[in-house]
C-alpha positions as CSV (number, residue, x, y, z in Angstrom):
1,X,0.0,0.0,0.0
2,X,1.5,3.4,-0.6
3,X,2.4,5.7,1.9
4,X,2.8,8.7,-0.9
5,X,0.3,11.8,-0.9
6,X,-3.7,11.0,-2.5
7,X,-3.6,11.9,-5.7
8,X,-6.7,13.1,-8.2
9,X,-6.6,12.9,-11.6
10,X,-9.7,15.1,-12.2
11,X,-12.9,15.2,-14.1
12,X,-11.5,18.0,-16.5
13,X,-9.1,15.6,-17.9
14,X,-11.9,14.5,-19.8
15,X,-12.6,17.4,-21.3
16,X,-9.6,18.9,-22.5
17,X,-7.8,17.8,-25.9
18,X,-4.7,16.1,-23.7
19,X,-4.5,12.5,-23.3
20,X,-7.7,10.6,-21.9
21,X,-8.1,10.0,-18.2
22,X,-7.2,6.1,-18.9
23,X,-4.5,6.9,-20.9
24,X,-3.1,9.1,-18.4
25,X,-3.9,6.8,-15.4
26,X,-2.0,3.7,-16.9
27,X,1.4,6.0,-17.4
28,X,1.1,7.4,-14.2
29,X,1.3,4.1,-12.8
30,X,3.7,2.6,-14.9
31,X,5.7,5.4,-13.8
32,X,4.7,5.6,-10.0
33,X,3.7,2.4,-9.0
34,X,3.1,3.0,-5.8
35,X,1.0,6.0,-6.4
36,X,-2.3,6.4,-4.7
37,X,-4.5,7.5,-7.5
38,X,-8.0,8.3,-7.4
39,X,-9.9,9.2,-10.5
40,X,-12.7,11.4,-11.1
41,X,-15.4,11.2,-14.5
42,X,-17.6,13.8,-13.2
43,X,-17.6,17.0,-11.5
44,X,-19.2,15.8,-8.5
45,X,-16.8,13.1,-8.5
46,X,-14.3,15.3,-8.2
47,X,-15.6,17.5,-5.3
48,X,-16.2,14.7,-3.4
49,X,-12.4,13.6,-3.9
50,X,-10.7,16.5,-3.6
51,X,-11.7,16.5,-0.1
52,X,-8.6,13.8,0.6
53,X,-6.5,15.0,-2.2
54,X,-3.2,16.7,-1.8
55,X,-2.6,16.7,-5.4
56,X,-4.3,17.3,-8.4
57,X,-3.8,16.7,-11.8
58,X,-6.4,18.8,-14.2
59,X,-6.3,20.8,-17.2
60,X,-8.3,23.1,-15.4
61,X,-9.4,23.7,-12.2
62,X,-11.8,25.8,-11.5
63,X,-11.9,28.4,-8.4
64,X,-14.9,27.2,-6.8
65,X,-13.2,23.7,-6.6
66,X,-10.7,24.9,-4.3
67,X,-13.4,25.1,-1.4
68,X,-13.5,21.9,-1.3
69,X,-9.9,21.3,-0.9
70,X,-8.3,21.9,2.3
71,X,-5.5,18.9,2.1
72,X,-4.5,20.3,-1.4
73,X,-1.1,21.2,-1.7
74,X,0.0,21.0,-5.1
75,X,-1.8,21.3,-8.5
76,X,-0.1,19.3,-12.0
77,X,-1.1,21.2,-14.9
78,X,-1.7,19.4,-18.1
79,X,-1.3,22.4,-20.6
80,X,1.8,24.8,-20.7
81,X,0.0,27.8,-20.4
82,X,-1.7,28.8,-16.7
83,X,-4.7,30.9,-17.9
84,X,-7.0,28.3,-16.9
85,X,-6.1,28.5,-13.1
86,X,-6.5,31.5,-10.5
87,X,-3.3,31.9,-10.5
88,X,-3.9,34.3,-6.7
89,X,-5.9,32.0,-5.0
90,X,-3.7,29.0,-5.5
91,X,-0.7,31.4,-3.9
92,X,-3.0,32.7,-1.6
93,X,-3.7,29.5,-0.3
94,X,0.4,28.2,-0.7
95,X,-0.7,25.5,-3.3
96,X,1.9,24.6,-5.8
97,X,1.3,24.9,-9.4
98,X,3.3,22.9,-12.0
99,X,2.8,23.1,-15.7
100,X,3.5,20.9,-18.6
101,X,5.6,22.9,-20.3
102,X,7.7,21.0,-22.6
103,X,5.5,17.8,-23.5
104,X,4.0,19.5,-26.3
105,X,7.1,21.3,-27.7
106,X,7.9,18.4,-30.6
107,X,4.5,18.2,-31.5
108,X,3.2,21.7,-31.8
109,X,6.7,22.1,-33.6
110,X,6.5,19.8,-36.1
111,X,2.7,20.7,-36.4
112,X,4.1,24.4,-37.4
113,X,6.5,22.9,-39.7
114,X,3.8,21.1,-41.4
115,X,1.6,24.8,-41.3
116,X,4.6,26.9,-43.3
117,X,5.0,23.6,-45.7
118,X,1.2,23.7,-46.4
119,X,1.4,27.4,-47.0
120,X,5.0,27.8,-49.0
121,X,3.9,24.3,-51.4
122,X,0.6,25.7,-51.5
123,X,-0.7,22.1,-50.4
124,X,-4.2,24.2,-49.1
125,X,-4.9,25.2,-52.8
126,X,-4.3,21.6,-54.1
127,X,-6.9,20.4,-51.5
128,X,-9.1,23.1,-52.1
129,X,-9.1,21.9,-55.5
130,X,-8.9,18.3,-55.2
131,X,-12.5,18.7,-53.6
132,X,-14.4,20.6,-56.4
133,X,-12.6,18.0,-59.6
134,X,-10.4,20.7,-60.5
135,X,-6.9,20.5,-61.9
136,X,-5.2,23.7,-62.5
137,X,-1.7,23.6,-62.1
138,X,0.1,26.3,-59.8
139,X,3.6,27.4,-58.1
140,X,4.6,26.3,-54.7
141,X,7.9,28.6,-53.2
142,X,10.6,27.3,-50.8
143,X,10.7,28.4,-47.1
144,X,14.0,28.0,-47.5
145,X,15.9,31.8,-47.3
146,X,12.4,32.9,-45.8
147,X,12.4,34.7,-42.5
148,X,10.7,33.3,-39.7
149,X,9.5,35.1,-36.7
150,X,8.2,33.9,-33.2
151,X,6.9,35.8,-30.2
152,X,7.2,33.7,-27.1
153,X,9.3,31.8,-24.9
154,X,9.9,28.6,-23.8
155,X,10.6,24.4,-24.9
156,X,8.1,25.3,-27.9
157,X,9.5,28.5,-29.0
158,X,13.1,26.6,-28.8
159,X,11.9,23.6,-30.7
160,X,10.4,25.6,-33.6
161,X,13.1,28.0,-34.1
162,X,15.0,24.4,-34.6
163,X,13.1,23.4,-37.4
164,X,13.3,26.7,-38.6
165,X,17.2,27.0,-38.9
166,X,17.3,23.2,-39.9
167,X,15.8,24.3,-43.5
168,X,17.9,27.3,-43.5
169,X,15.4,29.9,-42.8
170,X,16.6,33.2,-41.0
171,X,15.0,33.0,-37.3
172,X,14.5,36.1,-35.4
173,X,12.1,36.5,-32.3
174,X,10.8,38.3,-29.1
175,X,11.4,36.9,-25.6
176,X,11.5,38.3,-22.3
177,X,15.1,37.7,-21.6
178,X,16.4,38.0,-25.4
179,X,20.0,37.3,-24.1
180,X,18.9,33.5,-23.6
181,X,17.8,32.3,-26.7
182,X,19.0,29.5,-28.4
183,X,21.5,29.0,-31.0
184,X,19.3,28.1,-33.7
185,X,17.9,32.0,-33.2
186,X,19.7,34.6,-35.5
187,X,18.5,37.8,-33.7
188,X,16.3,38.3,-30.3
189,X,14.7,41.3,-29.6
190,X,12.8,41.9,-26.4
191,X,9.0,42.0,-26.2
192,X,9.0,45.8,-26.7
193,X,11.2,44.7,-29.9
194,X,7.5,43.1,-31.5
195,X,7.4,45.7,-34.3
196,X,11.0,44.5,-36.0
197,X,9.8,41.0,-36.0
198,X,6.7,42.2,-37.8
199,X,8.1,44.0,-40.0
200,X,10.5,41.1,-41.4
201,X,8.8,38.1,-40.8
202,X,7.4,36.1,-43.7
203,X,5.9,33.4,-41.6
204,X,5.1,34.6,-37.4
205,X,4.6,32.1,-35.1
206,X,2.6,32.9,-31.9
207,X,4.2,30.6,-28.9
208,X,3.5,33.2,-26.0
209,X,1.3,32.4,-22.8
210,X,-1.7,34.2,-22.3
211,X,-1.1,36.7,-19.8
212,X,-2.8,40.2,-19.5
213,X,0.2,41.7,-21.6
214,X,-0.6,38.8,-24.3
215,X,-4.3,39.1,-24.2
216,X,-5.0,41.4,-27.7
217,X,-1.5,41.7,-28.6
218,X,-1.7,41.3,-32.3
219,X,-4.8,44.1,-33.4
220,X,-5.4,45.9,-36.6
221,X,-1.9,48.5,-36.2
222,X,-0.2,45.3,-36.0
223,X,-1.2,42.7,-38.1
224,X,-1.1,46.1,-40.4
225,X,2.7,46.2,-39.7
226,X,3.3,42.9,-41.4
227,X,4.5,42.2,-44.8
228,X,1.6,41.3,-47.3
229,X,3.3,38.0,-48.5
230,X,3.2,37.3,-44.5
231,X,1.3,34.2,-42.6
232,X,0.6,34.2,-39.5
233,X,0.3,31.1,-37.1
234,X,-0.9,31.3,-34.1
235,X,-0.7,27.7,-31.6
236,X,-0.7,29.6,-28.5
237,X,-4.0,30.9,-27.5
238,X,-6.8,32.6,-29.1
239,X,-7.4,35.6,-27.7
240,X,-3.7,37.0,-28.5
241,X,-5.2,37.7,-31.5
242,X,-8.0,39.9,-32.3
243,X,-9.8,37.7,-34.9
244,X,-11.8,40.1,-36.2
245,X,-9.1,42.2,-36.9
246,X,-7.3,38.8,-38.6
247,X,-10.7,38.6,-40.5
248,X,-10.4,41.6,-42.2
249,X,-6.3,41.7,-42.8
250,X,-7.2,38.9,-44.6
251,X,-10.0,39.5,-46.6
252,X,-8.4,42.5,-47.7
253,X,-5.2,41.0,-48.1
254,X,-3.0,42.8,-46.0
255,X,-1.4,39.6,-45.6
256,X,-1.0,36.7,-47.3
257,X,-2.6,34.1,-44.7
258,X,-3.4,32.4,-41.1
259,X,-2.8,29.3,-39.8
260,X,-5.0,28.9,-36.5
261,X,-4.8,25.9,-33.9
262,X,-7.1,28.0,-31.0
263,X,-9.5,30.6,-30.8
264,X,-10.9,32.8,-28.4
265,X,-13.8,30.7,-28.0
266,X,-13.8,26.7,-28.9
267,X,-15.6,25.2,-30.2
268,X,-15.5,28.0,-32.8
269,X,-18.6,29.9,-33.7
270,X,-20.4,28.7,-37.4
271,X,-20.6,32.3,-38.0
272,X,-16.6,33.6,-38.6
273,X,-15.9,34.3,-41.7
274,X,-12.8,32.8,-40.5
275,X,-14.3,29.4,-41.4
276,X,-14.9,30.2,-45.6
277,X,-11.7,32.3,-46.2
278,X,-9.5,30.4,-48.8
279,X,-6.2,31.8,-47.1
280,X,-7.2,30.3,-44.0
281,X,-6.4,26.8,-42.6
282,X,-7.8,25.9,-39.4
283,X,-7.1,23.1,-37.0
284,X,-9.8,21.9,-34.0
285,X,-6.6,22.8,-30.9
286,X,-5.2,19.4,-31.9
287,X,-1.5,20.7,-32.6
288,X,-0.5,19.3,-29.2
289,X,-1.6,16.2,-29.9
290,X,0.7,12.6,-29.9
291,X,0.6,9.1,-29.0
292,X,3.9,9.9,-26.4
293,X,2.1,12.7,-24.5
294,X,0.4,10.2,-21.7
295,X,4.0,9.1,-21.3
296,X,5.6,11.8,-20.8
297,X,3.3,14.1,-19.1
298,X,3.2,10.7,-16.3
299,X,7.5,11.1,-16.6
300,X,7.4,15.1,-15.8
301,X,5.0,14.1,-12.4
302,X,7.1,11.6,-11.4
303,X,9.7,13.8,-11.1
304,X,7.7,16.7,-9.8
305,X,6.1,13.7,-7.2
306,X,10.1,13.0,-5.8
307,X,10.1,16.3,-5.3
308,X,7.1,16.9,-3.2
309,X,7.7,13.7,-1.1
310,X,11.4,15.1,-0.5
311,X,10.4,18.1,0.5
312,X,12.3,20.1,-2.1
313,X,10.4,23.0,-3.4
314,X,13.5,23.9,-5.7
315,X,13.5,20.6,-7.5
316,X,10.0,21.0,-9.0
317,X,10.0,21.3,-12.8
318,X,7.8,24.2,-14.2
319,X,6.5,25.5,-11.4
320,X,5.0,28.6,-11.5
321,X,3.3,29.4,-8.4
């Protein structure tokens, strides 16, 4: 029997695009085997067990939750980004919040890859096409010599500035501490350097958090700012970008396209005109998606778990609270 902390995996697994709660439950054991793991389906089910908890594992947690959790003392993100927890209560209360940061960086990577391929080969048109028995030839370019831009930070900013310099493209990006990006980066600008990287980029990737300095950063002066032969990606979070600004950029062809993993709100209305543009391609917030994530989301707690069973707050990987 183990003598470890109770640990929740809770209802909000479910209902998040990250591995399923059985998924998750059989790496967490493979890796812990020791654990003492409750699981929770429903919401209920989850108040009633996070009376006993001292950890939680959730996507999202949400405020109200935390009344009913007097034992918790440490929260296991399942995203990178934090905007789904109250960030103030949790410290208020001295609970511990980890994030995943890092499990998703290979494939949101290689999903942006596949996003500037799409774009440079024109694969969209050939699809587009394909569908209504057309055949028209047309010109595909080479992303090779192209400059690509990223604002963020982080395992996924890293990973896609890799694939970036790997086909020779010219990477330059914002990040709060410029002076620590990677080698694959040509030139780092900090975020009040946003403007240069808009200016030069032929293909910007959004990799930033949500934070209240994110939330709206891209509007109409700056999507404006960009080149018209630019396409914009954005796998970080939807409200960075003002879609109805994006809309109309790209109905009027300020720039050349958008590549879009999440939106402000998901699922995304019927009513965007998002949906019908032909420069547009859209993914349902799957770009984090993989057959290894159960695995290695279970491999960052167990670490994280060695930590909190030592007692060694400074061991904890990603924690942010």
């Amino acid at each position: 029997m183990s003598s470890g902390p109770e640990v929740l995996l809770s209802h909000t697994v479910d209902a998040s695009h990250w591995a399923s709660t059985d998924e998750l439950r059989e790496s967490i054991e493979r890796a812990v085997p020791d654990v003492d793991l409750r699981v929770a389906r429903t919401p209920p089910e989850s108040a009633e067990l996070l009376g006993s908890a001292e950890v939680v594992l959730a996507a999202f947690l949400p405020s109200s939750f935390l009344d009913d959790a007097p034992d918790l003392r440490w929260v296991q993100a399942l995203s990178a980004g934090v905007d789904f927890f109250d960030l103030e209560a949790l410290e208020e209360r001295g609970i511990v919040l980890t994030t995943a940061a890092g499990v998703h960086a290979e494939p949101v990577a290689e999903q942006v890859l596949g996003y500037l391929l799409t774009f440079e080969r024109r694969i969209h048109t050939g699809i587009r096409q394909q569908s209504r028995n057309v055949w028209e030839r047309y010109e595909g370019g080479e992303i090779r010599a192209k400059t690509l831009g990223i604002i963020g930070l982080g395992a996924i900013w890293e990973r896609v500035a890799h694939y970036g310099k790997a086909f020779d493209m010219t990477v330059i990006g914002t990040k709060a501490h410029p002076e620590t990006a990677p080698d694959a980066v040509d030139e780092a600008f900090a975020p009040d350097g946003l403007f240069e990287v808009l200016k030069r980029a032929d293909y910007l990737v959004v990799a930033c958090p949500l934070t209240e300095e994110t939330r709206g950063l891209l509007g109409t002066r700056e999507l404006s700012a960009m080149k018209s032969n630019t396409v914009l990606v954005n796998i970080a979070r939807g409200e960075i970008v003002d879609e109805e600004a994006l809309a109309y950029v790209l109905q009027q062809d300020v720039i050349r396209g958008a590549a879009l993993d999440v939106f402000s709100e998901e699922p995304f209305p019927d009513d965007s005109p998002l949906w019908n543009l032909s420069n547009v391609v859209m993914t349902p917030h799957m770009a984090g998606s993989t057959p290894a994530k159960s695995d290695r989301i279970a491999a960052l707690f167990a670490t994280n778990l060695a930590a909190y069973a030592n007692d060694e707050p400074d061991a904890f990987v990603n924690r942010v609270v």
